[in-house]
C-alpha positions, 0 to 999 in steps of 0.5 A, a space after each residue: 439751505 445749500 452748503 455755499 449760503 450756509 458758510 457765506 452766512 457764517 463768515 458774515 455772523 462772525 464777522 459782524 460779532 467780531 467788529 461789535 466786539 473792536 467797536 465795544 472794546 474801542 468805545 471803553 478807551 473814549 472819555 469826552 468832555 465831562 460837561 457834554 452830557 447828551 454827547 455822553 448819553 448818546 454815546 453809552 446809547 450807541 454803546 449798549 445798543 450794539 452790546 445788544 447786537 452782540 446778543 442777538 448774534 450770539 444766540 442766532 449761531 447758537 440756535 443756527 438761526 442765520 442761514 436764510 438770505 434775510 437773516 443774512 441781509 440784516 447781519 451784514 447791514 449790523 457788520 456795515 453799521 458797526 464798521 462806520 461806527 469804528 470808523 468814526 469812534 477811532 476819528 472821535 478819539 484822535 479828535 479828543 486828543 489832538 484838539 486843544 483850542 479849536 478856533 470855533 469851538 462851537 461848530 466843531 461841537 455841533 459837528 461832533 453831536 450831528 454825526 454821532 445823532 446820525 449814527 444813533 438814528 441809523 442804529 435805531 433803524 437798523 434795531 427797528 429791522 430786527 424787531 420787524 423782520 426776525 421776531 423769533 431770531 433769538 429764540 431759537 432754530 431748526 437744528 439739523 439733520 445729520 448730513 448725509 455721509 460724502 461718497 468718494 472712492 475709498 480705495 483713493 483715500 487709502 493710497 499709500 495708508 498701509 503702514 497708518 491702517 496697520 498701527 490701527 489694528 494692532 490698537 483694536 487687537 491690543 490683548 487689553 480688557 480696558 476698553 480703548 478709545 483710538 482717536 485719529 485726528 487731521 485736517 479735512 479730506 486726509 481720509 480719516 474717516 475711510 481709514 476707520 471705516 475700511 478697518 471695521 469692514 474687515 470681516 477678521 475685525 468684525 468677528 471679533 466683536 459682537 456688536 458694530 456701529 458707526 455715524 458721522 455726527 452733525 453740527 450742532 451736536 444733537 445727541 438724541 439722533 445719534 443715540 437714535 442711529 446706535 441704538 438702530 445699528 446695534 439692533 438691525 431692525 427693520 425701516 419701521 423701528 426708526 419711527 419708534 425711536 423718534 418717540 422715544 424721550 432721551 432718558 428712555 433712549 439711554 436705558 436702550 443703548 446701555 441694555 445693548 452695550 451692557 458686557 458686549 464687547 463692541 465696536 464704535 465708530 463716532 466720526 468727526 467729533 468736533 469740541 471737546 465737550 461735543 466729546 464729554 457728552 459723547 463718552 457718557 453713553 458708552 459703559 467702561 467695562 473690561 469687555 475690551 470694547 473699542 471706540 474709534 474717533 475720527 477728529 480734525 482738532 488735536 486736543 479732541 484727540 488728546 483729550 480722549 486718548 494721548 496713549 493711542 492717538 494717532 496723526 494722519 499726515 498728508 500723503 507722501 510726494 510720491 503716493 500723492 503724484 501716483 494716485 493723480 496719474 491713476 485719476 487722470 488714467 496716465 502713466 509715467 510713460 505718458 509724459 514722456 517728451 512732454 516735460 511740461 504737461 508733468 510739470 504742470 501735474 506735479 504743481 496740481 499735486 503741490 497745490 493739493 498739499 498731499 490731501 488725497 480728497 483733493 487729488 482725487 477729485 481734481 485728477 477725476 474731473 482733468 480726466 474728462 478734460 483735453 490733457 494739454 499743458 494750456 488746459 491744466 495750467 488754466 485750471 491752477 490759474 482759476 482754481 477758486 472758480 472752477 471750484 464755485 461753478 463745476 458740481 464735479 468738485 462739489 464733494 471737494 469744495 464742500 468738505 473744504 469749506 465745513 471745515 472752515 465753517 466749523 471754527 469757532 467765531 474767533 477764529 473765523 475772522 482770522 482765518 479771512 485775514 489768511 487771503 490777504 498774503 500774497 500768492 508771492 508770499 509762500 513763507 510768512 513770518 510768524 512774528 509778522 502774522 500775529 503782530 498784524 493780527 494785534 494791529 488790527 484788534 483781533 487779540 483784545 488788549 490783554 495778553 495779546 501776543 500770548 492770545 496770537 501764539 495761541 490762535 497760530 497754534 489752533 490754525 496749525 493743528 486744524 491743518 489751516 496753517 502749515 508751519 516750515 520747518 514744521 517743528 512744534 518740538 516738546 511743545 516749545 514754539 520753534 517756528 518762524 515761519 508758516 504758509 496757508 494751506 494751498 486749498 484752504 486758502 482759495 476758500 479763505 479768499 473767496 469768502 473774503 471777496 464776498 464779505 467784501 473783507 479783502 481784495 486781492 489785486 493779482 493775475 487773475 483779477 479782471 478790469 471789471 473787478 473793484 474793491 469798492 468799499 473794501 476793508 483790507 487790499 493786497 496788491 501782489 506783483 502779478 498784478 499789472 500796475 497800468 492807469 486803467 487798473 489803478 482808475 477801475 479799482 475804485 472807493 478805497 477810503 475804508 481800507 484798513 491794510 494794505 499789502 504790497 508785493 513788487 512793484 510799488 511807485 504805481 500804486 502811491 496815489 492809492 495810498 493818499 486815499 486810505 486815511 483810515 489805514 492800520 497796517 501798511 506792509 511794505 516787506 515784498 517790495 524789497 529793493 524797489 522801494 525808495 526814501 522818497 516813495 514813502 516819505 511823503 505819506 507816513 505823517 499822513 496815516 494817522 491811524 497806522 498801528 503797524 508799519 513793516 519795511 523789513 527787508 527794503 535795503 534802499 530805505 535810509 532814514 524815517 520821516 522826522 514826522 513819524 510822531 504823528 502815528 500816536 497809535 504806532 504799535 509796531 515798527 519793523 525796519 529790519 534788513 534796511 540801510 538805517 542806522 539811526 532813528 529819528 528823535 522823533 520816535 522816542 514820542 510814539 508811546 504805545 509802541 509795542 515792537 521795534 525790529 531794526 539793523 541788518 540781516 546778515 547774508 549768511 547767518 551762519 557767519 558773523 564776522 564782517 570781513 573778518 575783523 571790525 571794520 576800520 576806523 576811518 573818516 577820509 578814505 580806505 586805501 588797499 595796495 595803493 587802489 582807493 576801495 572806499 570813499 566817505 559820503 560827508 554829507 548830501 546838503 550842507 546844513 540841515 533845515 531841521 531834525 529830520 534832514 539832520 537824521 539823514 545827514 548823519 546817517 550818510 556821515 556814518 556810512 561808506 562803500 566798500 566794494 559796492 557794499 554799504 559799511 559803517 566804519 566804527 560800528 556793526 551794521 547789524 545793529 541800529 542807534 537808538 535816539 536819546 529818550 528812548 527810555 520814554 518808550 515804556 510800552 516796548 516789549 520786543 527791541 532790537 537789534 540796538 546798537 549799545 556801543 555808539 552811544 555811551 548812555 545807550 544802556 542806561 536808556 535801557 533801565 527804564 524799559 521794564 515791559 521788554 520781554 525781548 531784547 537784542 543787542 550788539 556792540 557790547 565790550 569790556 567798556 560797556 558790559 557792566 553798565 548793559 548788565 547793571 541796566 537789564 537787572 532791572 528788566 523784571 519780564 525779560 525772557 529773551 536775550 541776544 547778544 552779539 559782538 563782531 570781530 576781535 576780542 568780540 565777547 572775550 572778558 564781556 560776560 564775567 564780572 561782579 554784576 555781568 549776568 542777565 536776570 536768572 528768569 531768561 528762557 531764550 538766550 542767543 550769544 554770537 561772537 568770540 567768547 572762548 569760556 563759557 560765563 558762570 552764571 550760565 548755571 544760574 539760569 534755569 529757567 533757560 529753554 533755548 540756547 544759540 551760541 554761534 562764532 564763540 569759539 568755545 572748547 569741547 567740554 562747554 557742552 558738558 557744562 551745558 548739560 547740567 540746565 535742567 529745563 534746556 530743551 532747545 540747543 542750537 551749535 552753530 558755526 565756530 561755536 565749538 573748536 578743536 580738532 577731533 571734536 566728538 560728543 558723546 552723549 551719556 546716560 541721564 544727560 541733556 534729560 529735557 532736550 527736545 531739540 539738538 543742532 550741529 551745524 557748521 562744525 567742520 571738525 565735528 567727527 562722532 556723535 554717540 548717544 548712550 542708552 538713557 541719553 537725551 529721553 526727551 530728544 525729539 529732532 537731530 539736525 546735522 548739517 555742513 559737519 564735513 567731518 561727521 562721515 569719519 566715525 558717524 552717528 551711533 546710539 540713534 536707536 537708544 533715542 526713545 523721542 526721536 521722530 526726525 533727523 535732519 542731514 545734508 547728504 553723505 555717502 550710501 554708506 553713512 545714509 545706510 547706516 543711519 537708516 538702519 539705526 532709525 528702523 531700529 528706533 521703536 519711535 519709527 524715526 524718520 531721516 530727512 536729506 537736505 
């Protein structure tokens, strides 16, 4: 069986199991017509026939069973059947809930019981073809052989590993008894296993050891075979043994590997080790005796890593810019002086090396195959065009592609469908919102319906530590999240969309797309804005009824007709249209997507006002209109009932400053006059009555708006937040709101109190006013753990924060405050349970950071611009303080002239961020190599002398910190 049919069938496996899974769990939500009982019956039939697919599935990847092409026909025709099923169950259910006095009640019936007939009899077809064709499916397989180890240049995977390669050794070398497991762990092709395999050839290892072995396990996991290949190893016996040990039982090949191992000290090496239990069954073979033994283990999985050892685990990382370029320049046998006058051909090279992403596998291979190819700019640019292509058809890449792909293989069935989702971002996307990933994944069933949003962050966690998704900044600091956005590993994402386009899972409409290409039939479309939007491409592409998301990047209004087609769709992301999308462009189509459980027009600053008809998307769960020019909701919305996340106001341009022009815009409802000159001109109105709720939503939302200099502004409110409609208390399912508006209506925060699921909440216009009723109402926000409050211009927050009922509830672990404070509140100390702290334009005095040292569990603390004030400002750290932060940023604090940290200071700190501190030269940064956490520090570039001076603290650092210059 080849490698290419192996990973096609088991992504068509788990894609088949994943959509029984949304097909079951659907099929729990439908109550039909209690005196309907063979409607009833034929739907529990359907229900308990495709529980027994599931089973059928689950044991034919248990037993491998699915590699042969019939096996893998009869799995995509379940994968086809099951995604009708959801089709029409996900119709069935609008059907009950929107039906009341049909006008014949009796066809409608009939309708109803013949379609569900007719799915019945395709099941029980489909069954019936299981039974026929794969009696022994379920029962078991041929496990593999243990596959034969990938032959690469070992000196190409080792560039640039000497400082790795040495910390290793100094591992194996430990003058400890103990016996020591060293497991190093990265993504696929980093050359994890080159690295082991160089250190336990070298003779000074070798001859310290009495014993040496090492194999490269299989998947599924067979133990005899390895214990088999040890006991083989250890030995040094002839061919001829091999035969004697394939009779021996597994009892029998246990009492021989531990005689070998019994007080002899040995090294191992178990190469690619990929579960945790692969692991528990693994170490029992081996005796812990004081015979300083060493077991070195090579893992893709980070927990396998910290599961065997947490004391000398060890990450190899991707290979530096520098190395990774050079090692390519060897491959394609050139030198730097070959690219001289040809600023292009290196340009080309270094987006090659880019795309690699510092693999070494990937730079050698591919530099290897461009050298037996014409080096001409045309020539390599052709080849980043076609990557996925020369992949599938040139056996020089094989080594590359089949490392690749065994690494998406080997992810667990959950997973496997949302790493296909991966190939729906568009090639134009090079940052995804974190928040954006894991909402569209809820939308589209992925997470189960309980503990979804955890179920996310846990699955981008996964995909991060297997290399799969890369996170920018990449900081997982103290293990508290503080990413918000991520991209898809360059390389793995060409093997995510080839799977894709072959399950017919999604179609990605861009530059390399040809006109013979259609997505007939496909479940999820991304158009990116490469792809030439003409009427013959849109004709060719073909059935698009089943599309459950569309993704848009660019140009939008060519594609509009296609949305008129999609009557199932889920997701509709609109974010990469930016400024090309208009009211009228989508108006039209939203009450139409009935289905639709998540929208997202963040980002498109020509989108005023949502439809009035928006409570026609009952599934609505998210709604993401952030970055628009809305500032009020329709009435309408307060009737989406199981909306999740509501994100709405602007982005403010730089968000290091938060007054608009510097104080709160004019109250005005004529015209704003400066020095005589008319700067601003009040839009009444554009119709002049209103033919009902919706035009009224637009009529206010231009009475509310001016110009001032070309840019938008409302006159007595802050245009980052949004005003939310009366009875949006009725939104009981929301967990994440903002940023709202509380000031532009007197009885916003009493639509707050009965919002008890939030877990999220943004606010702005808070002032003396309003601020006991906003704290009195989030009291009784119970799950609340996240609070942004933000307050523009003059007096700001100043006397908003202090009160007999002004505090949050004391269980907030993320707290954001922007605008004019002056002291800190005191009941700041009451929450400890508070992890992160943003504080931005509060003006607060130098001591306030002393206060903040007292939060024990603070791990995450950002000053942004005008925090702090003062002249002089210095921080010094001392010893015992700030105990649980891992994280410390000054950024935009012009004043800020030394930070000092003593020894015992902030143990847990793990990144230093110093940026836009013009100041900070005049007495530096002192007590870096007191820091015993620090892996980064983060600064915009100073003079030599400064950049020295840090560096020496650092390599000083026994952490071996490293200095980052933005």
């Amino acid at each position: 069986m080849s490698p290419d049919i192996s990973v096609s069938a088991a992504a068509t496996l788990s894609l088949a199991k994943t959509i029984l899974d949304l097909v079951i769990l659907l099929y729990s939500k439908i109550t039909p017509p209690p005196n309907e009982t063979d409607l009833n019956n034929d739907l529990n039939f359907i229900k308990d026939e495709f529980m027994m697919m599931r089973a059928y599935l689950a044991d034919a990847a248990k037993a491998s069973a699915y590699r042969t092409e019939a096996a893998r026909a009869w799995i995509m025709q379940v994968r086809n059947l099951a995604y009708d099923v959801e089709d029409y169950f996900q119709e069935f259910v609008l059907h009950l809930r929107t039906t009341k006095k049909p006008q014949n009640p009796r066809k409608q019936r009939n309708t109803v019981v013949d379609q569900i007939r007719g799915l019945k009899g395709r099941i029980c077809e489909t069954n019936q073809r299981y039974k026929d064709s794969f009696p022994a499916l379920a029962t078991g397989g041929v496990a593999r052989d243990l596959p034969q180890k990938l032959i690469v240049t070992m000196d190409a995977l080792l560039v640039g590993r000497e400082t790795e390669k040495s910390h290793i050794i100094q591992i194996v070398n430990k003058d400890d008894k103990r016996r020591q497991i060293i497991p190093i762990w990265g993504m696929c092709g980093l050359g994890k296993t080159a690295l082991a395999q160089s250190i336990c050839q070298q003779r000074d290892i070798i001859s310290k050891f009495k014993m040496c072995a090492g194999i490269t396990l299989s998947h599924p996991l067979m133990v005899d075979e390895v214990i088999r290949s040890l006991i083989y190893q250890l030995r040094n016996e002839e061919w001829t043994y091999k035969e004697t040990l394939k009779k021996m039982e597994h009892e029998d090949l246990i009492e021989e590997l531990n005689k070998l191992l019994h007080k002899e000290k040995h090294l191992i090496v178990l190469d690619n080790v990929s579960s945790i239990d692969n692991w528990k069954g693994l170490i029992k073979l081996f005796p812990d005796e004081l015979t300083a033994s060493r077991i070195i283990v090579t893992t893709r999985e980070k927990t396998v890593a910290e599961h065997c050892s947490r004391e000398n685990m060890y990450k190899l990382e991707a290979m530096k810019d520098d190395d990774a370029l050079e090692l390519f320049m060897n491959k394609v046998n050139m030198k730097a002086e070959h690219f001289d006058g040809q600023p292009q051909l290196f340009n080309q090279a270094r987006s090659i090396v880019l795309k690699c992403r510092g693999v070494p596998l990937a730079i050698s291979t591919i530099g290897s195959f461009l050298a037996t190819r014409p080096r001409t700019v045309q020539e390599w640019a052709n080849f980043t065009e076609n990557f996925h292509s020369e992949l599938d058809r040139n056996s020089s890449l094989k080594i590359l592609k089949t490392s690749l792909t065994s690494h998406c293989e080997e992810l667990p069935y959950h997973l496997k469908l949302c790493f296909l989702y991966l190939s729906i971002f568009c090639e134009d996307q090079n940052m995804i919102r974190r928040k954006c990933l894991i909402r569209r994944w809820i939308a589209e069933g992925y997470l189960g319906d309980t503990n979804a949003e955890e179920n996310g962050e846990v699955y981008l966690a996964d995909f991060i530590n297997k290399g799969i998704i890369l996170p920018s900044p990449p900081v997982y600091v103290g293990g508290v999240a503080t990413i918000r956005y991520c991209r898809v590993h360059s390389l793995l994402r060409e093997i995510s969309l080839a799977q894709s386009m072959e399950e017919k899972f999604c179609f990605v409409l861009g530059s390399r797309s040809s006109s013979s290409q259609t997505c007939h039939n496909v479940r999820h479309l991304s158009i990116s804005s490469s792809w030439r939007r003409d009427a013959n491409n849109l004709s060719a592409i073909g059935d698009i009824s089943c599309v459950r998301s569309l993704t848009v990047c660019g140009k939008w209004e060519p594609a509009l007709e296609l949305l008129e087609k999609m009557r199932m769709l889920r997701v509709l992301d609109l974010a990469g249209t930016g400024e090309l999308l208009r009211d009228h462009h989508i108006e039209p189509h939203l009450d139409k997507l009935i289905h639709l459980k998540y929208l997202s027009l963040r980002g498109c600053r020509n989108i005023f006002w949502l439809t009035h008809s928006l409570d026609n998307l009952w599934d609505l769960q998210t709604l993401d209109v952030r970055g628009t020019s809305m500032i009020i909701l329709p009435q309408t919305i307060v009737n989406l009932e199981k909306l999740q996340y509501l994100r709405a106001g602007q982005i403010p341009k730089d968000e290091k400053t938060t007054d608009c022009m510097g104080s709160a815009a004019p109250k005005t409802n004529k015209r704003l006059t400066l020095g005589g000159v008319m700067k601003g001109v009040i839009i009444n109105s554009f119709r002049s009555e209103p033919k009902d709720s919706g035009e009224a939503s637009k009529r206010d939302t231009f009475n509310k708006t001016f110009f001032y200099d070309g840019h938008l502004l409302y006159p007595t409110r802050d245009k980052h937040g949004i005003e939310v409609p009366n009875g949006t208390r009725k939104l009981n399912s929301l967990e994440t709101l903002g940023v709202i508006d509380i000031g532009a209506r007197e009885d916003s925060s009493e639509e707050l109190r009965k919002l008890t699921k939030l877990r999220k909440l943004g606010v702005t216009g808070l002032n003396r006013e309003n601020s006991q009723q906003f704290f009195s109402a989030i009291a009784m926000l119970t799950l609340l753990q996240s609070l942004s409050i933000r307050s523009e211009g003059k007096p700001g927050l100043q006397n908003c924060l202090d009160g007999k009922s002004s505090s949050p509830p004391t269980y907030i672990r993320s707290l954001k405050l922007y605008g004019n404070l002056i002291t800190l509140p005191s009941w700041i100390l009451h929450l400890q349970n508070l992890t992160k702290l943003k504080l931005r334009s509060t003006r607060l005095g130098p001591d306030a950071v002393y206060v903040l040292e007292r939060l024990p569990r603070l791990a995450i603390l950002r000053l942004l611009s005008n925090s702090i004030e003062g002249k002089d400002l210095r921080f010094h750290f001392q010893h015992g303080s700030f105990r649980s932060l891992v994280l410390l940023q000054f950024d935009g604090l012009p004043y800020l002239q030394s930070i000092k940290f003593e020894q015992g200071a902030t143990p847990n700190l793990e990144l230093l961020q110093v940026e836009n501190c013009t100041d900070i030269e005049k007495h530096g940064c002192s007590g870096l190599s007191y820091l015993p956490s620090l892996k980064e520090l983060w600064l915009k570039a100073g003079s030599d002398s400064f950049m020295h001076d840090l560096q020496m603290q650092l390599e000083r650092n026994p952490n071996r910190s490293i200095l980052k210059v933005n």
